[in-house]
VOKOL-56674 format. One line per 10 residues: for each residue x, y, z of N, C-alpha, C. Coordinates in steps of 0.2 Angstrom, whole numbers, plus 5000, padded with zeros to 4 digits. Layout:
N
X/Y/Z/X/Y/Z/X/Y/Z  ... $
This chain:
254
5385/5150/4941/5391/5147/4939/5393/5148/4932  5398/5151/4930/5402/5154/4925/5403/5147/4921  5400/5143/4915/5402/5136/4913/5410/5136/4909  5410/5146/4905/5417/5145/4901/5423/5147/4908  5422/5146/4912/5428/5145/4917/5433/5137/4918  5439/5140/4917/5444/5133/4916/5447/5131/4924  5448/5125/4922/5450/5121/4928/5453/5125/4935  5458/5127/4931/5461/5132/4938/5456/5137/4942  5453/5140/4937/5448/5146/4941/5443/5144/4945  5441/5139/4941/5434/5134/4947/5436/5133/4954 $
5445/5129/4952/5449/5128/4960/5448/5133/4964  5451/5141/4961/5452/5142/4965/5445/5148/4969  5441/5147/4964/5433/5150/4969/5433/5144/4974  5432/5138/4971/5432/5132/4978/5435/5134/4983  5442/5135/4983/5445/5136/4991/5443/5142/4991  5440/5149/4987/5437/5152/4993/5431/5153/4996  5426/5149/4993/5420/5147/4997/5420/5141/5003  5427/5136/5003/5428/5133/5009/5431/5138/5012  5436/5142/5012/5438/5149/5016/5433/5151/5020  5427/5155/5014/5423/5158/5018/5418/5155/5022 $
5415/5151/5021/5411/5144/5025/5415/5144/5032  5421/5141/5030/5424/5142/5037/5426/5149/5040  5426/5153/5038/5429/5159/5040/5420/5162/5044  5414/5160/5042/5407/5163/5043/5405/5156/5048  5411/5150/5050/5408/5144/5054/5401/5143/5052  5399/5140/5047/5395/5137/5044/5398/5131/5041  5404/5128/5043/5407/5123/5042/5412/5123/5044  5414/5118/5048/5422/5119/5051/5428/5113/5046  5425/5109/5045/5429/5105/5040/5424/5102/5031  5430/5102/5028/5427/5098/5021/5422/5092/5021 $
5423/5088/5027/5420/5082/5027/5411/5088/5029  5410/5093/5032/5403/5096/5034/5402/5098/5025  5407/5102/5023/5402/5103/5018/5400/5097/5013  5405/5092/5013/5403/5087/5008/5396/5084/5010  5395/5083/5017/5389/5081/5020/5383/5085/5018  5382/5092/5020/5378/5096/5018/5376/5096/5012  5381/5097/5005/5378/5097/4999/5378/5088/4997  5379/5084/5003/5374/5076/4997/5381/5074/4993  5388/5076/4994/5394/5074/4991/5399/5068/4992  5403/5067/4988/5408/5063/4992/5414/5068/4992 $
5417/5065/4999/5422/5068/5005/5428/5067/4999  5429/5062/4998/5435/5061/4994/5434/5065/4989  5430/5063/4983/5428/5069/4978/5431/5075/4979  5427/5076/4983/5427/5085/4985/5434/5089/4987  5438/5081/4991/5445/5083/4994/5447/5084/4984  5447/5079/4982/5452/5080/4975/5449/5087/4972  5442/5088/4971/5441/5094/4968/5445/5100/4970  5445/5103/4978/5447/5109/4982/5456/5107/4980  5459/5100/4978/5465/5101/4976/5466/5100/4968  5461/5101/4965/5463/5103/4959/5462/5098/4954 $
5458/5095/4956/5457/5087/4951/5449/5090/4945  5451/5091/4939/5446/5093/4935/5440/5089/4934  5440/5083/4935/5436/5078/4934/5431/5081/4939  5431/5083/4945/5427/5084/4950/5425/5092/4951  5427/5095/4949/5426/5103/4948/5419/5104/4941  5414/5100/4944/5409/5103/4939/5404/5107/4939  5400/5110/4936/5394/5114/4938/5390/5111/4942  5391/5105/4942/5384/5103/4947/5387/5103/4955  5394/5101/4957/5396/5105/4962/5396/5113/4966  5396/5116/4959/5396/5122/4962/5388/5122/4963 $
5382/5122/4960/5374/5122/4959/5374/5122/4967  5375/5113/4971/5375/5111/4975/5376/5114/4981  5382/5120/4979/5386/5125/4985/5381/5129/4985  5379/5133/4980/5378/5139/4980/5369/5137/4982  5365/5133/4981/5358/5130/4984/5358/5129/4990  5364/5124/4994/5363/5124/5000/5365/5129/5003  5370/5134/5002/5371/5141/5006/5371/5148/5001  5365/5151/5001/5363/5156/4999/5366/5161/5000  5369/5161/5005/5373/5168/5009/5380/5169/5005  5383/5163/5002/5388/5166/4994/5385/5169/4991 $
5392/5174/4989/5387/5179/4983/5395/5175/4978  5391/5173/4973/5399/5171/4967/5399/5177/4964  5397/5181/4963/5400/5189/4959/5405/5192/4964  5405/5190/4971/5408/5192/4978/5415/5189/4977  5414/5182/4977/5419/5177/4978/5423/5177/4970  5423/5178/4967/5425/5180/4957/5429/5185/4957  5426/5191/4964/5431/5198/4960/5439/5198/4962  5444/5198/4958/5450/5199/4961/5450/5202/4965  5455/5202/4972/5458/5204/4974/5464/5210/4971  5463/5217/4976/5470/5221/4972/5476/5217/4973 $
5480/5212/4978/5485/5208/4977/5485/5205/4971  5479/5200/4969/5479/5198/4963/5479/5200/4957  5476/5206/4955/5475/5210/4952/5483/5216/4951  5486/5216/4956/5494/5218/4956/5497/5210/4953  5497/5205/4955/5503/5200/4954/5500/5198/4945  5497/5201/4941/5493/5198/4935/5498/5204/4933  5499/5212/4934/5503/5215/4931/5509/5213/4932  5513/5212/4938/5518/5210/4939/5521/5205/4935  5516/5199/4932/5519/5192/4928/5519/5197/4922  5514/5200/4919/5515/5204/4913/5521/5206/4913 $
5526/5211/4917/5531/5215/4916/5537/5208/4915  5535/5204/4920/5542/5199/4920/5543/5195/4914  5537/5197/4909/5539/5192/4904/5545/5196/4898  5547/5204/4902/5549/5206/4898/5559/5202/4897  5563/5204/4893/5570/5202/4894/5572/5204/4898  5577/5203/4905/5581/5208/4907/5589/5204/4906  5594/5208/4906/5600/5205/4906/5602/5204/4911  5607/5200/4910/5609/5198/4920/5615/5198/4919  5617/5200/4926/5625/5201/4928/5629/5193/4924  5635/5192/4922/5638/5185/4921/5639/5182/4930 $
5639/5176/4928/5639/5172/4935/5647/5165/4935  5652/5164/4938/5658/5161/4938/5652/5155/4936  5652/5150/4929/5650/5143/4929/5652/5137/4934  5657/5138/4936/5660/5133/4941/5653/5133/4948  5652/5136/4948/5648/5138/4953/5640/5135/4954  5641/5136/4948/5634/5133/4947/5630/5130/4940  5627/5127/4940/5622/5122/4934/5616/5123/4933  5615/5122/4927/5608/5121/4925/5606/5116/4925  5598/5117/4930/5593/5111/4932/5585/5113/4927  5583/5108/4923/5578/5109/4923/5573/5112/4925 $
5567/5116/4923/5564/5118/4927/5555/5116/4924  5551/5116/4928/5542/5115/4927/5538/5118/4931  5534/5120/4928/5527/5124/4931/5522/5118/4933  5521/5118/4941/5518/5114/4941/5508/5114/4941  5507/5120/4939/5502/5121/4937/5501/5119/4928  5505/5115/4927/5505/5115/4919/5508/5107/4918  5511/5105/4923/5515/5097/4924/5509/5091/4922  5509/5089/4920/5508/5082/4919/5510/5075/4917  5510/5070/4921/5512/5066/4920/5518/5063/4926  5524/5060/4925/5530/5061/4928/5534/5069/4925 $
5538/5069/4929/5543/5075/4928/5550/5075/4928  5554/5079/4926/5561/5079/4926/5565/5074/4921  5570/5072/4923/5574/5069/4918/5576/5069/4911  5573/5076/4912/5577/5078/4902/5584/5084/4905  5588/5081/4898/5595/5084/4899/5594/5092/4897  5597/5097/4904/5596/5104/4904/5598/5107/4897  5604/5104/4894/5606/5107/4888/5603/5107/4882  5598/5102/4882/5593/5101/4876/5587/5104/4876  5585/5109/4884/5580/5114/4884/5582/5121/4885  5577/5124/4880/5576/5129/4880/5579/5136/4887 $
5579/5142/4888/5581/5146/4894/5575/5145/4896  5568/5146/4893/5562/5146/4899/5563/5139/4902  5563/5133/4900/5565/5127/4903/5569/5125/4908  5574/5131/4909/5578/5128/4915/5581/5134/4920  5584/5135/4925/5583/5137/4927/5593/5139/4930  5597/5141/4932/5602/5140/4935/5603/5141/4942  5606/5137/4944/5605/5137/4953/5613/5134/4956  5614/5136/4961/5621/5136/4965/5623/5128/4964  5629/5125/4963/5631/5120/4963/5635/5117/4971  5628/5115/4976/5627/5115/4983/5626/5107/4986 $
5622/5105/4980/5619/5097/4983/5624/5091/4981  5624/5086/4985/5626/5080/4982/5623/5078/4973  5625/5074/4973/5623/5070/4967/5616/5067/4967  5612/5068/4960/5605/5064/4961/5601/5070/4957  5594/5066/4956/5590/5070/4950/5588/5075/4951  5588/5081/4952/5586/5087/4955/5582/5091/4949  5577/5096/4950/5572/5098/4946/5572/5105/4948  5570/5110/4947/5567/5117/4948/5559/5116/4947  5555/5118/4952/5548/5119/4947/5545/5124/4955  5539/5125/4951/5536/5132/4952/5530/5131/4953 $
5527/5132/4962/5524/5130/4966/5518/5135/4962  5512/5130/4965/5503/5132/4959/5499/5131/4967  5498/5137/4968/5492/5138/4972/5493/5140/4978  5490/5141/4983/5492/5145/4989/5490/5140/4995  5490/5132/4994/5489/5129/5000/5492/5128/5006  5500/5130/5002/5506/5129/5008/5507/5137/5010  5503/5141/5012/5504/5147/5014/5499/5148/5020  5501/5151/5024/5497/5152/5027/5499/5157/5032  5502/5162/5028/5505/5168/5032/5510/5172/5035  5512/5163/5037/5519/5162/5042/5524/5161/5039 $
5531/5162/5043/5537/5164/5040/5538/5156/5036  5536/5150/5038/5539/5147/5034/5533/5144/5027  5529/5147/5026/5526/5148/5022/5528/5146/5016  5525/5143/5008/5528/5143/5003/5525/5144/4998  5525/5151/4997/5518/5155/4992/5519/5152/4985  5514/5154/4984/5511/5155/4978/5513/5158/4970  5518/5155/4968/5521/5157/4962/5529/5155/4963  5531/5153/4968/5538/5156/4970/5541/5148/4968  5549/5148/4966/5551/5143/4963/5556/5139/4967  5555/5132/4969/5560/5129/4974/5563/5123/4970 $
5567/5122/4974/5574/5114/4973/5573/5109/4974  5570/5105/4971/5569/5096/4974/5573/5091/4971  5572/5085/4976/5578/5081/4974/5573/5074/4973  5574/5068/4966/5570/5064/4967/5574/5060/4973  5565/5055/4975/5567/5051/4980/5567/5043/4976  5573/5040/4975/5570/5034/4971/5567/5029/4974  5565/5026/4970/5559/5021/4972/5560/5016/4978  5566/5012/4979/5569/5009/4982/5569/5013/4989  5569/5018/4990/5569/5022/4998/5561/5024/4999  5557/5022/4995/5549/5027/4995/5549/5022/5002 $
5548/5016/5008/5548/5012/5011/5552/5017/5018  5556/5020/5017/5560/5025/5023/5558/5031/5022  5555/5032/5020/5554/5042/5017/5554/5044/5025  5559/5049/5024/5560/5055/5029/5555/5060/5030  5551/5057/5035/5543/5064/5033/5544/5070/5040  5549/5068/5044/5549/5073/5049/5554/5081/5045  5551/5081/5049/5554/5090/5046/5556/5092/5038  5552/5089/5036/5554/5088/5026/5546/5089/5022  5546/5093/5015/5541/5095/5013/5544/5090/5007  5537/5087/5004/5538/5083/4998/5534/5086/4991 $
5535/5086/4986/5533/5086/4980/5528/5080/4975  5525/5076/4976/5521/5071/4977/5517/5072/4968  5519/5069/4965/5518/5066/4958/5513/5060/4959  5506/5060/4956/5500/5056/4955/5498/5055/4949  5493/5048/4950/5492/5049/4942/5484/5056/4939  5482/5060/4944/5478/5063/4945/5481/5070/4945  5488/5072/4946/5492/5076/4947/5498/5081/4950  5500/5084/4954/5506/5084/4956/5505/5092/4962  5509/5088/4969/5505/5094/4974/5513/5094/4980  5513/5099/4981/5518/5101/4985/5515/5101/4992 $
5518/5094/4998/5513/5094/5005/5517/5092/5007  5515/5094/5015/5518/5089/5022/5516/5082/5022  5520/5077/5022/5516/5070/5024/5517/5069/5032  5511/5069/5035/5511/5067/5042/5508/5061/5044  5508/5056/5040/5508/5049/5041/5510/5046/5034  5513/5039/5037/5515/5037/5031/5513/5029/5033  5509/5026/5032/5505/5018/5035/5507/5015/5027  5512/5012/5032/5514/5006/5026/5508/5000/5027  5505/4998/5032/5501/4992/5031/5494/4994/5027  5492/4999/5026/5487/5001/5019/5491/5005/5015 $
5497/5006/5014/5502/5009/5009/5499/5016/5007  5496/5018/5011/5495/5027/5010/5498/5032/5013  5496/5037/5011/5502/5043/5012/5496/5049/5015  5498/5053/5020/5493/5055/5022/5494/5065/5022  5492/5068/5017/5494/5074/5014/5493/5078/5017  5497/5084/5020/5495/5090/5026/5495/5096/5021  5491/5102/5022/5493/5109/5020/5494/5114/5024  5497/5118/5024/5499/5123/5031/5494/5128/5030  5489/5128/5023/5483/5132/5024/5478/5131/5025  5474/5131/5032/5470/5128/5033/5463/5127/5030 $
5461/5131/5023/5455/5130/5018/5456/5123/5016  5463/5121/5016/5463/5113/5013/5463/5107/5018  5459/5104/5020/5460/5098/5023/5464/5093/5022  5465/5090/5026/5472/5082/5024/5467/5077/5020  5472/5074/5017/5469/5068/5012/5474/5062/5012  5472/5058/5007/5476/5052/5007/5477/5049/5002  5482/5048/4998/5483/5046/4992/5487/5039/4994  5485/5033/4988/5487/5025/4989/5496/5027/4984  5499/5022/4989/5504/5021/4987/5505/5020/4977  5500/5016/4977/5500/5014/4969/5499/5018/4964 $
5496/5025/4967/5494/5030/4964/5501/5038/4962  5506/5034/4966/5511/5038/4965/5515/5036/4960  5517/5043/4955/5523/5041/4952/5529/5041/4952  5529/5048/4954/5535/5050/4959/5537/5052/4967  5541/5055/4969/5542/5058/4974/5548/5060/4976  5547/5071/4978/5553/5073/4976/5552/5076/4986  5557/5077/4984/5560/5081/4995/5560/5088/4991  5559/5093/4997/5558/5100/4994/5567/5099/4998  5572/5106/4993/5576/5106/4997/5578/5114/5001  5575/5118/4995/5576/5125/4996/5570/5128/4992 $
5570/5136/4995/5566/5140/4988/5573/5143/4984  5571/5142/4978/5577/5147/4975/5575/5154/4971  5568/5154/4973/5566/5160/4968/5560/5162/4973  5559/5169/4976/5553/5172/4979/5554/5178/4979  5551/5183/4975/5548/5190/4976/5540/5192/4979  5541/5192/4984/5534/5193/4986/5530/5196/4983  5524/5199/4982/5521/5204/4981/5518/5210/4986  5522/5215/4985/5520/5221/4990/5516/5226/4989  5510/5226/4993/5503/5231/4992/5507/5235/4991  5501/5242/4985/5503/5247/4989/5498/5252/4987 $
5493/5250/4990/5486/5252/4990/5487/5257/4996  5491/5258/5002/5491/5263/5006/5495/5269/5005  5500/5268/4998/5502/5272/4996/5500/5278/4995  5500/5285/4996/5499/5291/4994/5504/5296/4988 $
């Protein structure tokens, strides 16, 4: 285990060693491998989503001891997608100029990287940030705190059309505190602010009588979990994507 590896890169070997575990049925759920390596299930669920507290060496020792058949030099090397979308953010960083756009039309929203977010989010006035800070978007919704921010990680993908990759930038609305008691969780994807930190999921259960929230991912290397109401600080409704360039192989090119 590499010890100068920073939180994000640890995440994301961990979902690929639950990937491949499960992909080699040597484990069909998180709750097996927490059992196998002597862990706790909870633990383990916040590690594979990204809670740094719990991504330590001694985690990985425990994986890599009780199944030999990982090779971490295996599971480390990019991928050519990956390895494509690393030049692809390089070129993006360049200026381009953009066509003018009727202002009537549209506003500026805030914008946050949620692999970088901490804490609560949004409520800073768009004119007082920067262009990286914000973002312009059609002027479509009702009235209410709306934010831009810019999905971290590949949990809500899973290959299917309504997938919501990994990098790609979507529209949310706060929900204020006063409605968290009705939350609309049928056919709605929410942005979920903790004091642990901040994940974009399905909520398919919502048990007000233990006041927890019960988290889904559309890609199946992550498991459901359960966050206590008291641990929220916010919660936003996804409303659109407003920004998705895929990235297209092109390794069969000749």
């Amino acid at each position: 285990m590499d010890t100068n590896k920073d939180c994000s890169e640890k995440q994301s070997e961990l979902v690929r060693i639950v990937a491949k575990l499960k992909g080699s049925r040597e484990i069909k759920t998180q709750k097996d491998l927490a059992d196998a390596i002597g862990f706790d299930k909870t633990n383990l669920s916040s590690a594979i989503n990204g809670n740094c507290r719990y991504l330590t060496d001694n985690l990985f020792d425990k994986i890599y001891n009780t199944f030999p058949s990982l090779n971490s030099d295996e599971l480390n090397q990019p991928s050519a997608l990956e390895q494509l979308d690393k030049i692809v953010k390089r070129r993006n960083k360049t200026k381009e100029e953009l066509t003018p756009i009727p202002k009537d039309n549209y506003r500026w929203l805030e914008y946050r990287d949620l692999s970088v977010a901490a804490g609560m989010i949004g409520g800073v006035d768009p004119d007082l940030l920067p262009e990286t800070r914000k973002r312009l978007v059609p002027h479509e919704f009702e009235k209410g705190n709306y934010l831009v921010v810019r999905v971290d990680g590949d949990s809500m993908d899973n290959g299917t059309s309504y997938s919501i990759p990994n990098g790609c930038e979507i529209l949310i609305k706060e929900v204020i505190y006063d409605q968290w008691q009705g939350l609309q969780i049928y056919n709605n994807l929410f942005v979920i602010v903790t004091r642990d930190g901040t994940v974009l999921k399905q909520i398919i259960k919502h048990d007000r009588t233990s006041e927890t929230l019960t988290l889904h991912s559309y890609n199946e290397a992550y498991d459901d979990y359960e966050v206590h109401m008291s641990d929220v600080l916010q919660i936003f409704i996804f409303c659109k994507i407003t920004s998705n360039r895929p990235i297209v192989p092109d390794n069969y090119i000749k």
